[in-house]
Every structure is written in C-alpha cells, then in structure tokens.
N, C-alpha and C positions, 0 to 999 in steps of 0.2 A: 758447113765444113767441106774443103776442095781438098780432098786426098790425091796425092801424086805419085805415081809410081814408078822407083828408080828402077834402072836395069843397067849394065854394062855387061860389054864381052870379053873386060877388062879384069873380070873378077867371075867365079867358077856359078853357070846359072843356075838356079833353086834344085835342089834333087829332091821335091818334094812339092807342096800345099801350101807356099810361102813367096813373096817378092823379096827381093835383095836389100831393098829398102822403100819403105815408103814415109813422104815428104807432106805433112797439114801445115800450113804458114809457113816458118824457117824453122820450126824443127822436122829431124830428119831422125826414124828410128832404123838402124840398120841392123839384118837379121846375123844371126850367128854367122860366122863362118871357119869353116873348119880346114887343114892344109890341103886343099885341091887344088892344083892346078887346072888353068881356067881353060887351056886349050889341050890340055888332054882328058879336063877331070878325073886324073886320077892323082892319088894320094902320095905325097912328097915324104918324103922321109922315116923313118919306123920308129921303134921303142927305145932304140941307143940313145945316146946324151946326143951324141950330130946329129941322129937323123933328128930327135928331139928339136935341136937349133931350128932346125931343117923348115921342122913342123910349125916353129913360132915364126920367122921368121916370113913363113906363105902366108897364113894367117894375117897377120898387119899390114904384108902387101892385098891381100884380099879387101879388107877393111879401107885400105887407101883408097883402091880403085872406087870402091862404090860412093866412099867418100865423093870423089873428084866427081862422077858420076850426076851428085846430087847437088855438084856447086860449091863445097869445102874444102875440107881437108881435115886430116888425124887433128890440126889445131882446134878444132870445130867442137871436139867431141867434149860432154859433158858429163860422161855418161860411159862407165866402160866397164861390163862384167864377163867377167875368166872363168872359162871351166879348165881344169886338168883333171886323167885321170890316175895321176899321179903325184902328190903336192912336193915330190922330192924336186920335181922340177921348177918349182916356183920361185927359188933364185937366179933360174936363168931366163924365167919370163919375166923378170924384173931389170935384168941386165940388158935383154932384148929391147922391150918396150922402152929402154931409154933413148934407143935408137930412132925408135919414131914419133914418140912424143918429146916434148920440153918441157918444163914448167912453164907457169902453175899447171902440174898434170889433174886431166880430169879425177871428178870422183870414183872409186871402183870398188869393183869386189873382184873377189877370188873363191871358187868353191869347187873342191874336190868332188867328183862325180865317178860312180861304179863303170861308164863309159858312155863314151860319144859315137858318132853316128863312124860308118865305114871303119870305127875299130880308132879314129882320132885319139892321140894325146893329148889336143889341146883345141880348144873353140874360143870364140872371143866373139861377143856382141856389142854396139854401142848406139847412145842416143847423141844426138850433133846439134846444135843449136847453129844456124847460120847469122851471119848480120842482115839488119833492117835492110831491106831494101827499097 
C-alpha cells in the first residue's frame, strides 16, 4: 500500500495530528474541515444565520481546494459526513451544498454534535474516489 499525502495552501493547513488529505490508489479520504480561512486561519463568520452561510459556504470551499489538490473535484466525492452544532441549520446546509454538488449527490450523513473544534458551526469530511488512471 503507497499512501500519498495531500496538502494545499489552498485550503486552511492541519491545526493539529492530521494531513488534509491522504490518497491509497484513487481513493482520497479528506479530513474534516472546519470555516477557516486558509490565509489567515482564522474563523469566517459566527452563530447568526449569515454568518452561519458564511461558515457553510468556507467549508466546501475548503473541501474543494484539497479536493483539486488531490486531482478531483466536489464531483469525485463519494462519501460526505456533516457535523452541525446546531441541526436548525441543516436546511440551509442543504441549500448550500446544492451549490457545490449536482446530482447524483454523494452518500452522506449529518450528525448533530455538542461542538466543533475553535467553537465551529459546522465541519464537513469526505471520501473522493478518482477515475482509473
């Protein structure tokens, strides 16, 4: 097994004991990512409904980059689980994610959590399957 490990300066780097993503054949599992901005690492938007948008909508850009990073894209993903720590928002992470996915959208979860890392509203993890090459 050849393990590969993604990085981008594209997307906010580890704050912690983790790579942003790592790559065995064409699958790619990418780590959570929370709304950080990537060059200033610091946290995009608050607990309001905007900054809430705010917060979904770093996140997926986050996820994109390391996507692209790894040779894909958001179409890649196969694999896609949500945390909020708030489930009242979870029609507007549905509203969101429509923006960057299409159909057939991958498989997913969603799970309410007591809270996310830096005090986040919202985290998003996925796994990406790439084509043969």
């Amino acid at each position: 097994m050849h393990k590969r490990i993604i990085s981008t300066a594209s997307a906010p780097k580890a704050i912690g004991t983790y790579s942003q993503a790592v790559m065995v054949g064409n699958t790619v599992w990418l780590s959570g990512q929370i709304p950080l901005d990537p060059g200033t690492m610091e946290m995009v938007g608050d607990s309001s409904v905007a900054g809430m948008e705010q917060q979904i909508h770093q996140v997926f850009k986050n996820l994109s980059a390391v996507a692209q990073a790894a040779g894909g894209s958001l179409a890649d993903v196969v694999k896609l689980n949500l945390f909020l720590t708030d489930l009242a928002h979870f029609a507007k992470v549905n509203e969101i994610m429509a923006l960057y996915f299409s159909e057939p959208y991958p498989a997913r979860a969603a799970v309410g959590v007591a809270s996310l890392p830096r005090s986040a509203g919202f985290e998003a993890e996925a796994v990406m399957v790439l084509p043969a090459r």
